[in-house]
PDBQT receptor file of N, H, CA, C and O in Angstrom, charges set to zero:
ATOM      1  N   UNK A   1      57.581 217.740 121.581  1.00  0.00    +0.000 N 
ATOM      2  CA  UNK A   1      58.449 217.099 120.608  1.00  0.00    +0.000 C 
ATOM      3  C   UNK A   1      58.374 215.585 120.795  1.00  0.00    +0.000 C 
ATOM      4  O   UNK A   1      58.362 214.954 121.852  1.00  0.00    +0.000 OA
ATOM      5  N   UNK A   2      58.330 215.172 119.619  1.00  0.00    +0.000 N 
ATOM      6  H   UNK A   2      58.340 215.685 118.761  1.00  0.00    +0.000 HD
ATOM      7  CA  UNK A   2      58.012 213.453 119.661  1.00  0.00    +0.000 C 
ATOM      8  C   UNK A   2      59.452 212.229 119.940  1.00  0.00    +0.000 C 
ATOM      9  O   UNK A   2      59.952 212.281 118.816  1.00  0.00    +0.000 OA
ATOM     10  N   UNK A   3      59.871 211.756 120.319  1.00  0.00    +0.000 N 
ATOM     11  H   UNK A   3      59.465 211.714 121.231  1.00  0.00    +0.000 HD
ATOM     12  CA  UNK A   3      61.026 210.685 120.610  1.00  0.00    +0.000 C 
ATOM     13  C   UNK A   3      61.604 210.554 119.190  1.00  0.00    +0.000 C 
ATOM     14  O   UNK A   3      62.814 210.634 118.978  1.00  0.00    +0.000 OA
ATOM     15  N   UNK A   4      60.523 210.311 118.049  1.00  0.00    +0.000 N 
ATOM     16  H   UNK A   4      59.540 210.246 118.221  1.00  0.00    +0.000 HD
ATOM     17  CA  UNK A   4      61.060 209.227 116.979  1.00  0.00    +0.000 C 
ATOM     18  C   UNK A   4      61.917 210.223 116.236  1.00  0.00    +0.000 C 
ATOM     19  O   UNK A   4      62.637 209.934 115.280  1.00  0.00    +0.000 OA
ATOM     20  N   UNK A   5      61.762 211.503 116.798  1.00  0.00    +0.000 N 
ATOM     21  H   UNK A   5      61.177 211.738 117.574  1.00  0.00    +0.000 HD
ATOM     22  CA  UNK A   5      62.638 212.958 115.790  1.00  0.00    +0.000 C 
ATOM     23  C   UNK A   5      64.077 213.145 116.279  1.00  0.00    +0.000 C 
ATOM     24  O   UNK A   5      64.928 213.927 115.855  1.00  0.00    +0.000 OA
ATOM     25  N   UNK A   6      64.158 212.166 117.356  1.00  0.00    +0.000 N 
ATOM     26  H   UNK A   6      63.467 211.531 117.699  1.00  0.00    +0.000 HD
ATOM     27  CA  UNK A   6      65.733 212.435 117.402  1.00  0.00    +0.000 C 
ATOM     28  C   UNK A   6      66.614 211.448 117.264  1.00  0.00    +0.000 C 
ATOM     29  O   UNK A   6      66.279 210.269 117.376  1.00  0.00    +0.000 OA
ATOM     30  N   UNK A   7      68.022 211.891 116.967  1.00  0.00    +0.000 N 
ATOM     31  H   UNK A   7      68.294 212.849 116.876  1.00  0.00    +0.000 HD
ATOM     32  CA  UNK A   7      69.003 210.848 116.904  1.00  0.00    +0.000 C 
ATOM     33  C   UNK A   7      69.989 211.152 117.873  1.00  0.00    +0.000 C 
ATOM     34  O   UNK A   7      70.401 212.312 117.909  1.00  0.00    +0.000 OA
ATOM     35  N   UNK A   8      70.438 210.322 118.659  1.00  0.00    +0.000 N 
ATOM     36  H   UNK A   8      70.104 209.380 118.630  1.00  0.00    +0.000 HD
ATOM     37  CA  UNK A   8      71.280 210.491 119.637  1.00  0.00    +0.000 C 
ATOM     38  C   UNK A   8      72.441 209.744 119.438  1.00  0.00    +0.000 C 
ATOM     39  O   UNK A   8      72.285 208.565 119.756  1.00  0.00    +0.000 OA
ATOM     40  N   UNK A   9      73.384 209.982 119.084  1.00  0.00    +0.000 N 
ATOM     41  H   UNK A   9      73.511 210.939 118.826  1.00  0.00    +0.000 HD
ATOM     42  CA  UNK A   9      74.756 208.917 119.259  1.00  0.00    +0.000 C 
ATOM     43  C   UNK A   9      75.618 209.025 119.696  1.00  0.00    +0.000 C 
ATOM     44  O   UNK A   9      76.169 210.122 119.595  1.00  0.00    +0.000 OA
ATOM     45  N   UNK A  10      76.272 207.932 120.461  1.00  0.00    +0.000 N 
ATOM     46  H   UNK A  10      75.824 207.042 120.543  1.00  0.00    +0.000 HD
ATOM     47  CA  UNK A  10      76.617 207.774 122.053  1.00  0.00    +0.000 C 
ATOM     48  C   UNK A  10      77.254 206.169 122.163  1.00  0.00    +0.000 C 
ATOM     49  O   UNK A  10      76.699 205.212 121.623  1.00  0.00    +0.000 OA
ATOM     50  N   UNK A  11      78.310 206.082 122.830  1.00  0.00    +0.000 N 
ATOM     51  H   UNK A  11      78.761 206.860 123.269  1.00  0.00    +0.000 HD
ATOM     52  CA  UNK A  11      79.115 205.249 123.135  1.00  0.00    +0.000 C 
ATOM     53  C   UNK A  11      79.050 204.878 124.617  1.00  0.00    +0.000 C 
ATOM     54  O   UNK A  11      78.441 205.809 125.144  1.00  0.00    +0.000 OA
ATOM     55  N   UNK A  12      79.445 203.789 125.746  1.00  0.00    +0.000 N 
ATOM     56  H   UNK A  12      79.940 203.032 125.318  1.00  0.00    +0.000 HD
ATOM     57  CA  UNK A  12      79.586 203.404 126.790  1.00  0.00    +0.000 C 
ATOM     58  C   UNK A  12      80.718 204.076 126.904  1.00  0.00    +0.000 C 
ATOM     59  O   UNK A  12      81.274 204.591 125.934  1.00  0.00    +0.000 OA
ATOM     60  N   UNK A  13      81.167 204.132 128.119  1.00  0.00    +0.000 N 
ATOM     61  H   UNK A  13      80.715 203.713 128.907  1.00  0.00    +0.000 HD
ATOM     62  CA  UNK A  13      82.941 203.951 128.458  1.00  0.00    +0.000 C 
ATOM     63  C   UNK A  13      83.000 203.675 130.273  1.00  0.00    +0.000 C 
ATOM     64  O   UNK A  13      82.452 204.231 131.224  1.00  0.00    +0.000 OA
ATOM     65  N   UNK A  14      84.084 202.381 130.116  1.00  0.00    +0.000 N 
ATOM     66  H   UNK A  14      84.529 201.929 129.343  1.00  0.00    +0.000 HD
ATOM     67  CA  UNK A  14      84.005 202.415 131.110  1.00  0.00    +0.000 C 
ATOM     68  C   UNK A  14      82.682 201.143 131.749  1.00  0.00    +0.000 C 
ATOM     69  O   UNK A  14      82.612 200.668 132.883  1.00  0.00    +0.000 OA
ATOM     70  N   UNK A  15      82.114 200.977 131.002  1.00  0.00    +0.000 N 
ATOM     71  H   UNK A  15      82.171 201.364 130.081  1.00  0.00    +0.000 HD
ATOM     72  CA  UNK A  15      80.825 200.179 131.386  1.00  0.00    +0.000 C 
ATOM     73  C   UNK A  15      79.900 200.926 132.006  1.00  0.00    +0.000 C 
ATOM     74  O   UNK A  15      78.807 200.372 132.125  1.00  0.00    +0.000 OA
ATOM     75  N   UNK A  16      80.002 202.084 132.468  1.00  0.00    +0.000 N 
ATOM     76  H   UNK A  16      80.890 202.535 132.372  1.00  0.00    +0.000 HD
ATOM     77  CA  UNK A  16      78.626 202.877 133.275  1.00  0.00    +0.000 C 
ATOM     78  C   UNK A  16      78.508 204.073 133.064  1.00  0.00    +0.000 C 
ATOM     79  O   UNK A  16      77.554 204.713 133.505  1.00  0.00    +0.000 OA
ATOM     80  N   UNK A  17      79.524 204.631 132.299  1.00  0.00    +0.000 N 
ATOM     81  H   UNK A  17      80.299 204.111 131.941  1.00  0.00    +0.000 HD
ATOM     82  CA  UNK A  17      79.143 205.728 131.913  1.00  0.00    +0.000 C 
ATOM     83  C   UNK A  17      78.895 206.321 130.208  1.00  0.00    +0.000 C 
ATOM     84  O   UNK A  17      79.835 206.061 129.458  1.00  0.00    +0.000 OA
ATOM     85  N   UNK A  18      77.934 206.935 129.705  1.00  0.00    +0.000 N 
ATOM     86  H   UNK A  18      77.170 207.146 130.314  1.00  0.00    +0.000 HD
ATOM     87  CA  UNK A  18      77.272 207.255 129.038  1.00  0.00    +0.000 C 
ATOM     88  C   UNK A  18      77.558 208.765 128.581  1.00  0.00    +0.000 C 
ATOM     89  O   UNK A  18      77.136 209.787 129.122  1.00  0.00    +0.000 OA
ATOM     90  N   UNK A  19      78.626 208.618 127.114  1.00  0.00    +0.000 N 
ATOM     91  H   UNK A  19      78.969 207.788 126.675  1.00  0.00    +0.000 HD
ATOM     92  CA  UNK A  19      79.734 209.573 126.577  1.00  0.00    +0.000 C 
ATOM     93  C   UNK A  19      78.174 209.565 125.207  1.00  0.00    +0.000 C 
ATOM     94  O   UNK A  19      77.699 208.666 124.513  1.00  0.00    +0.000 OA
ATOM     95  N   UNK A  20      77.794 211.254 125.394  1.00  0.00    +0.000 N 
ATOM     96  H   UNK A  20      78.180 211.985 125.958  1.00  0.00    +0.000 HD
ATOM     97  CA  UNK A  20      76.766 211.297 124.234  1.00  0.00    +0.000 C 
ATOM     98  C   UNK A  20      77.834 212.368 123.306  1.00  0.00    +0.000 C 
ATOM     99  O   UNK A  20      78.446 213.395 123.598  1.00  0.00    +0.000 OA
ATOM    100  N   UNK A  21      77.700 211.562 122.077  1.00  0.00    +0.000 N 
ATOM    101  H   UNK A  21      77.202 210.728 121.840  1.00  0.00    +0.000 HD
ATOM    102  CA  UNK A  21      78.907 212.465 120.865  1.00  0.00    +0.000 C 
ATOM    103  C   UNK A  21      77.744 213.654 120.463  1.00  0.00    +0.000 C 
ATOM    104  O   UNK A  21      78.115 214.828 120.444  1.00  0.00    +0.000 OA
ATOM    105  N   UNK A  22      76.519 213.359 120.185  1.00  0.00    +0.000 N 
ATOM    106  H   UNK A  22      76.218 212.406 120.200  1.00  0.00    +0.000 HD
ATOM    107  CA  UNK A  22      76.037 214.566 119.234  1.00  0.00    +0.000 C 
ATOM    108  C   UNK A  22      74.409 214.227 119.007  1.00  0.00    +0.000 C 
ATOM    109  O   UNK A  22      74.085 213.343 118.215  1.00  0.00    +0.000 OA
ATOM    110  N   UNK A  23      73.574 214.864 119.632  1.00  0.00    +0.000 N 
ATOM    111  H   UNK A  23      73.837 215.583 120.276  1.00  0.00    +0.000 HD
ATOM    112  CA  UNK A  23      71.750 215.106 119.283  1.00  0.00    +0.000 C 
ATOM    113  C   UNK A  23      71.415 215.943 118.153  1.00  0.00    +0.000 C 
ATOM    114  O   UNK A  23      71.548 217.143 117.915  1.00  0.00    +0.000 OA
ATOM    115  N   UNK A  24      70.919 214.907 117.500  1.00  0.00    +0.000 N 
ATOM    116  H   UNK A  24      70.812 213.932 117.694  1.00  0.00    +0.000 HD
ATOM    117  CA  UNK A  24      70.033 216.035 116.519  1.00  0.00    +0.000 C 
ATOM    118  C   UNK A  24      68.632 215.487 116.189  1.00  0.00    +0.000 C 
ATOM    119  O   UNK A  24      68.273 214.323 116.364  1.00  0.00    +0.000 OA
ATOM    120  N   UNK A  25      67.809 216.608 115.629  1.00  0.00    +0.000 N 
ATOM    121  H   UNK A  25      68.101 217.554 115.486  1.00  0.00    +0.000 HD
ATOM    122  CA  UNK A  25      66.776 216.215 114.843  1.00  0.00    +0.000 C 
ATOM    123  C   UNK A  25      66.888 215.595 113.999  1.00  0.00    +0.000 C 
ATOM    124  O   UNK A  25      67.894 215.757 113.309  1.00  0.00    +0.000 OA
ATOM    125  N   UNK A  26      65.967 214.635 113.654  1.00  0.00    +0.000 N 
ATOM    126  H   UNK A  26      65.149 214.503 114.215  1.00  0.00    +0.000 HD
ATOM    127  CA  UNK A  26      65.698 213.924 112.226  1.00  0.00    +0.000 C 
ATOM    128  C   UNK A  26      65.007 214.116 111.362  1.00  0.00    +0.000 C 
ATOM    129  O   UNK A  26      63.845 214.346 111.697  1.00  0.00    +0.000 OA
ATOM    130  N   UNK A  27      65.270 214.129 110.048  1.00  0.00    +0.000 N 
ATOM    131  H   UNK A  27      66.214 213.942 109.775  1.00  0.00    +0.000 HD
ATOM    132  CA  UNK A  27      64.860 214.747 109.118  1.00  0.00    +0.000 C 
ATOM    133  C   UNK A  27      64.354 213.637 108.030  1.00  0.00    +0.000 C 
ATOM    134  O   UNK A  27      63.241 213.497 107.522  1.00  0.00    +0.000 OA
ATOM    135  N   UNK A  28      65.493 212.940 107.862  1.00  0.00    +0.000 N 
ATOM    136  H   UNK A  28      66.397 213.053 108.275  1.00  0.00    +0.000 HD
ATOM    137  CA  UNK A  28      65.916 212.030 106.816  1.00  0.00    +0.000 C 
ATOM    138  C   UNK A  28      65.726 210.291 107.896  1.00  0.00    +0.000 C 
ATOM    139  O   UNK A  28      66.027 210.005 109.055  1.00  0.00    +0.000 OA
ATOM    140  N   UNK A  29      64.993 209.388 106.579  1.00  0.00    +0.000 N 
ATOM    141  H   UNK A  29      64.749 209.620 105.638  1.00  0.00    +0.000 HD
ATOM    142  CA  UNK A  29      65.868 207.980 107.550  1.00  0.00    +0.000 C 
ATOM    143  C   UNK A  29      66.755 207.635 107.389  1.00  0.00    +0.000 C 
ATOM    144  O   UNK A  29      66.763 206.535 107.941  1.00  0.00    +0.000 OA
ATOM    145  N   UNK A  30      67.808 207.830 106.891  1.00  0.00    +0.000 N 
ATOM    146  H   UNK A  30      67.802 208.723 106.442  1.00  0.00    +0.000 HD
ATOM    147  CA  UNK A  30      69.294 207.426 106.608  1.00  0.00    +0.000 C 
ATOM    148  C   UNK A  30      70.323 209.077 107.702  1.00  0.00    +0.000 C 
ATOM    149  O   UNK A  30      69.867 210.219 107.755  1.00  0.00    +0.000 OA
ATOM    150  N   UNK A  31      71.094 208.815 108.091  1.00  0.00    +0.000 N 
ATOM    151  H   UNK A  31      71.464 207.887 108.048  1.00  0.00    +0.000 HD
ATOM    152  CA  UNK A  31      71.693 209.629 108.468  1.00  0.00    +0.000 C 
ATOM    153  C   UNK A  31      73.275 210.074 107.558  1.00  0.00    +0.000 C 
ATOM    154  O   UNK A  31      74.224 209.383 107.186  1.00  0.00    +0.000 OA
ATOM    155  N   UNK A  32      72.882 211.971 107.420  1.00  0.00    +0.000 N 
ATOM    156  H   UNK A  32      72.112 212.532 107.722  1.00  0.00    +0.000 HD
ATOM    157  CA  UNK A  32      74.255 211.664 106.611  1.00  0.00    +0.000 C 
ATOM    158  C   UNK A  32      75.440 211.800 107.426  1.00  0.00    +0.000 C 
ATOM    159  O   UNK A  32      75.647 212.225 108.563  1.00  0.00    +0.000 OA
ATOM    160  N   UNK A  33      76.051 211.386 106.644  1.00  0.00    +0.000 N 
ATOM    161  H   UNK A  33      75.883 211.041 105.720  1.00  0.00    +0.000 HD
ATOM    162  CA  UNK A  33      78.097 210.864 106.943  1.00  0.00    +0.000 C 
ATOM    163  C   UNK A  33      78.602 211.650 107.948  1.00  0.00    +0.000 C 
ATOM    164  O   UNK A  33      79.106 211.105 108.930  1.00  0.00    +0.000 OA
ATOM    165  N   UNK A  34      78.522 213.395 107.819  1.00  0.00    +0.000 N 
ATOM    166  H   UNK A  34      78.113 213.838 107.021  1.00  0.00    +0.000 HD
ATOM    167  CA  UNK A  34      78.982 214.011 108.255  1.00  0.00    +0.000 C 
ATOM    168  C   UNK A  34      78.523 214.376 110.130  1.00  0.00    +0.000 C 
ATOM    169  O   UNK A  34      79.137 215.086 110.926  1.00  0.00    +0.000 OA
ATOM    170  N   UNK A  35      77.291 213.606 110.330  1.00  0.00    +0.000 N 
ATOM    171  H   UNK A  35      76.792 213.029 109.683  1.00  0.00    +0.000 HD
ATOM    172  CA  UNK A  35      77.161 213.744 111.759  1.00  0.00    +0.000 C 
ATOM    173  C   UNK A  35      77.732 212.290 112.626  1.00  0.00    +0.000 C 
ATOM    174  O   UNK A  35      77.719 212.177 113.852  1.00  0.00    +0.000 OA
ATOM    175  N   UNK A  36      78.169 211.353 111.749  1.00  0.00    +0.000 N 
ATOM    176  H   UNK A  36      78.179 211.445 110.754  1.00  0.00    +0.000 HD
ATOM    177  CA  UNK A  36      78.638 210.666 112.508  1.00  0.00    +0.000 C 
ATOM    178  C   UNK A  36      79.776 210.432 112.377  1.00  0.00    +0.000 C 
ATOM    179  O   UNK A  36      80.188 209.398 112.903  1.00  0.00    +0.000 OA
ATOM    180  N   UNK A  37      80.757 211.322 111.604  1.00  0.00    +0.000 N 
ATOM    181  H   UNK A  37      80.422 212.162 111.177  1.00  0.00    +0.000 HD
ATOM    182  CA  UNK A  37      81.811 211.906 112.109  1.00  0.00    +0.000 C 
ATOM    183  C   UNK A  37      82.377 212.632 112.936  1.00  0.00    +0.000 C 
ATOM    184  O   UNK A  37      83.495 212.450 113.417  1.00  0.00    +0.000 OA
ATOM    185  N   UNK A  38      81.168 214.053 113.287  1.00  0.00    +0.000 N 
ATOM    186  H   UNK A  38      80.259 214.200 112.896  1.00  0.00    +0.000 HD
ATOM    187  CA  UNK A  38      81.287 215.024 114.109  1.00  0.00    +0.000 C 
ATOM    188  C   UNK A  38      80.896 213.899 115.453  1.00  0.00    +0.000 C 
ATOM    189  O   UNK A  38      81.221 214.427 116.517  1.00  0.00    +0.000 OA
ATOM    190  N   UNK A  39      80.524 213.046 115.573  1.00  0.00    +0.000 N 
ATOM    191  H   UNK A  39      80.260 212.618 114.709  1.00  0.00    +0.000 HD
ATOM    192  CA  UNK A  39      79.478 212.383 116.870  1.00  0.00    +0.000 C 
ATOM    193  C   UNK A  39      80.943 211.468 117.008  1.00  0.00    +0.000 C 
ATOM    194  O   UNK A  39      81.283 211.167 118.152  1.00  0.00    +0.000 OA
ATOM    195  N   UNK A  40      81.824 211.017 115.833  1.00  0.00    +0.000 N 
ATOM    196  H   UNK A  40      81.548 211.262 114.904  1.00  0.00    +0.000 HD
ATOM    197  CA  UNK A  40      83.239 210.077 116.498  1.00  0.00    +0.000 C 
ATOM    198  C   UNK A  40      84.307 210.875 116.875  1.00  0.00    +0.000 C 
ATOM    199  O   UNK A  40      85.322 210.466 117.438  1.00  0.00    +0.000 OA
ATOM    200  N   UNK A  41      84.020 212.237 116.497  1.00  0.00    +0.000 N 
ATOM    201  H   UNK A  41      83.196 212.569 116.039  1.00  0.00    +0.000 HD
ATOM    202  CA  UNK A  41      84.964 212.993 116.598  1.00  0.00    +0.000 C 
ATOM    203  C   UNK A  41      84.986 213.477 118.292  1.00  0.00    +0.000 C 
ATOM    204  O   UNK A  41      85.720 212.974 119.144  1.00  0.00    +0.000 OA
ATOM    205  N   UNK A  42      84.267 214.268 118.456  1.00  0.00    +0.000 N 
ATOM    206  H   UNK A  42      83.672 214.677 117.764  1.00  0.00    +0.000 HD
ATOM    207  CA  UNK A  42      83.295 214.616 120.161  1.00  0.00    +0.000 C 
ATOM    208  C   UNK A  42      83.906 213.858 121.342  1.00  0.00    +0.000 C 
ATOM    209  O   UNK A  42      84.716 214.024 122.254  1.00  0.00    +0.000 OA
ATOM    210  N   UNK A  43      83.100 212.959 120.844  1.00  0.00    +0.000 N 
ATOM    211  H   UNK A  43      82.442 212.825 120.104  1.00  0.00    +0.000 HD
ATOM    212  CA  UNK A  43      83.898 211.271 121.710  1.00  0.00    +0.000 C 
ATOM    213  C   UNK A  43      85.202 211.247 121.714  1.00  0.00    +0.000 C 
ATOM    214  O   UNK A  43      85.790 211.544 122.754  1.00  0.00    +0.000 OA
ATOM    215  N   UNK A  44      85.731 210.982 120.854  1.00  0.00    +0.000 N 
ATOM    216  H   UNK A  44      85.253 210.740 120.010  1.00  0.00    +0.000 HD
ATOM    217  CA  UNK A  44      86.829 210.440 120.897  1.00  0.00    +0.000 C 
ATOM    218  C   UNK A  44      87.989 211.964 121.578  1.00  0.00    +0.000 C 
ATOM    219  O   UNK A  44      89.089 211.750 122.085  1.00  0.00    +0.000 OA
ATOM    220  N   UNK A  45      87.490 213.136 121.437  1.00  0.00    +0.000 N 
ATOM    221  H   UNK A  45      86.596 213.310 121.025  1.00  0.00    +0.000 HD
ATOM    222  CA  UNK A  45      88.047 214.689 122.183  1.00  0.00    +0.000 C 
ATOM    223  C   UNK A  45      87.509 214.620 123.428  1.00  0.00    +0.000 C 
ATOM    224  O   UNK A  45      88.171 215.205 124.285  1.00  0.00    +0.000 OA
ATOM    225  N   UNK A  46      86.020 213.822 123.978  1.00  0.00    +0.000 N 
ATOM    226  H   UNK A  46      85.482 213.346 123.282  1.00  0.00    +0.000 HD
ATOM    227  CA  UNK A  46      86.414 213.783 125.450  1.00  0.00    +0.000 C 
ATOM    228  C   UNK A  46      86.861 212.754 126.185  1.00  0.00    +0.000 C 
ATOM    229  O   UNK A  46      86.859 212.762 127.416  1.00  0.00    +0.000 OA
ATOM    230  N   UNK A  47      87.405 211.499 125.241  1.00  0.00    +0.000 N 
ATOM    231  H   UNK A  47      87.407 211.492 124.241  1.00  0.00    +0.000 HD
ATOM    232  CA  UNK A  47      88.327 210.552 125.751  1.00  0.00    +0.000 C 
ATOM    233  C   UNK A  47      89.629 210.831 126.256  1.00  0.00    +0.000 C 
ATOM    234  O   UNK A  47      90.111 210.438 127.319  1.00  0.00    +0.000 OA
ATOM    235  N   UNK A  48      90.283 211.736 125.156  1.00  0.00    +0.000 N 
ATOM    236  H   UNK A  48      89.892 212.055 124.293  1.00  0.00    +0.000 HD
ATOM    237  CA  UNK A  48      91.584 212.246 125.625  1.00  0.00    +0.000 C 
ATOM    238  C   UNK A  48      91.456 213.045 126.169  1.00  0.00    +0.000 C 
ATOM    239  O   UNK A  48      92.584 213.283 126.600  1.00  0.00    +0.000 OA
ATOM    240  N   UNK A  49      90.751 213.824 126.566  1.00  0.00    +0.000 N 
ATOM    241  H   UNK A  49      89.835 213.631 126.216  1.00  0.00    +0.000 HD
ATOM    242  CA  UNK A  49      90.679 214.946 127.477  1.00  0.00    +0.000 C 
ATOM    243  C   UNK A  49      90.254 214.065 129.005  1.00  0.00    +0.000 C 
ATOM    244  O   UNK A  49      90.661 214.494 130.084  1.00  0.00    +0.000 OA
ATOM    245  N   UNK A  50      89.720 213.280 128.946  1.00  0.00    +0.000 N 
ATOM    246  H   UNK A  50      89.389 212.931 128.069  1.00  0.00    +0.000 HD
ATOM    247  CA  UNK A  50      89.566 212.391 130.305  1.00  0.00    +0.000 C 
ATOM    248  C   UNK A  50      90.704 211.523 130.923  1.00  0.00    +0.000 C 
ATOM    249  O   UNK A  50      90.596 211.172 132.098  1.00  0.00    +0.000 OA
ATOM    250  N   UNK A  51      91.788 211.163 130.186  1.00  0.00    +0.000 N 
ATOM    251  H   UNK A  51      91.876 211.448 129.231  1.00  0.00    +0.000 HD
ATOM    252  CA  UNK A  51      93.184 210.308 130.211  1.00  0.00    +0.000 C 
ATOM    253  C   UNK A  51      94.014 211.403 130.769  1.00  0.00    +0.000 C 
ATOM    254  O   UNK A  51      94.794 211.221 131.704  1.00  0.00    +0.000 OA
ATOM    255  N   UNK A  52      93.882 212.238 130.336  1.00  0.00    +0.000 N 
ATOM    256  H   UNK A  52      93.248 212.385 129.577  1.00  0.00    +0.000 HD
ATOM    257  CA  UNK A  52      95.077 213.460 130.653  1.00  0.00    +0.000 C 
ATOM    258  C   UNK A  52      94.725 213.347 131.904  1.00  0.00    +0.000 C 
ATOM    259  O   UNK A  52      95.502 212.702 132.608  1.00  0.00    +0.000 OA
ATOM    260  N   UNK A  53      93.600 213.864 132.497  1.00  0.00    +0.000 N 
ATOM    261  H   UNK A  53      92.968 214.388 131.925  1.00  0.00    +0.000 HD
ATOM    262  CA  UNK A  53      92.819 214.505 133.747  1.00  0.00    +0.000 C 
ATOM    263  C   UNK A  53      93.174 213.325 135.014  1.00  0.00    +0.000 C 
ATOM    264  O   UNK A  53      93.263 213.615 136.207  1.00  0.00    +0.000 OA
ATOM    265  N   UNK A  54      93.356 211.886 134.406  1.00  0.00    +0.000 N 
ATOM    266  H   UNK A  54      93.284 211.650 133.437  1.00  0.00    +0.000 HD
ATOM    267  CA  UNK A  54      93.257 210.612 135.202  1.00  0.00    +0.000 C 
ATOM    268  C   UNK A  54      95.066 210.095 135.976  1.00  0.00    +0.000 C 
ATOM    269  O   UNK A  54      95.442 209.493 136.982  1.00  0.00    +0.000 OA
ATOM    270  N   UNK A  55      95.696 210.734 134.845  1.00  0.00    +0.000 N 
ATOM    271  H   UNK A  55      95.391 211.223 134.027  1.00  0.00    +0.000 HD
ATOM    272  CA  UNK A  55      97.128 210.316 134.980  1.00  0.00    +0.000 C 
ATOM    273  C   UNK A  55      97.735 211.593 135.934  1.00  0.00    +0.000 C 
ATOM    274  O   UNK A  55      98.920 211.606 136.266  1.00  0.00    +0.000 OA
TER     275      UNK A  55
């Protein structure tokens, strides 16, 4: 499988650690709407799930 077929999106947190929301294949060059919702959504469910765990 070739590099340029995937999309990975992914946020820092923290400065060193590396929170990946959602991989997929690429199909299209534009990405539609709905995976980078599911990819803010991800994130942002193992943010609060990491705050709980910390306190």
């Amino acid at each position: 499988m070739k590099c340029d077929k995937i999309r990975i999106y992914f946020m820092y947190h923290e400065n060193n650690i590396i929170i990946v929301g959602l991989i997929i294949l690429k199909k299209t060059q534009k990405a539609p709407e709905r995976y980078k919702l599911q990819a803010i959504s991800n994130i942002e469910k193992y943010i609060r799930s990491n705050i709980y765990e910390k306190t």
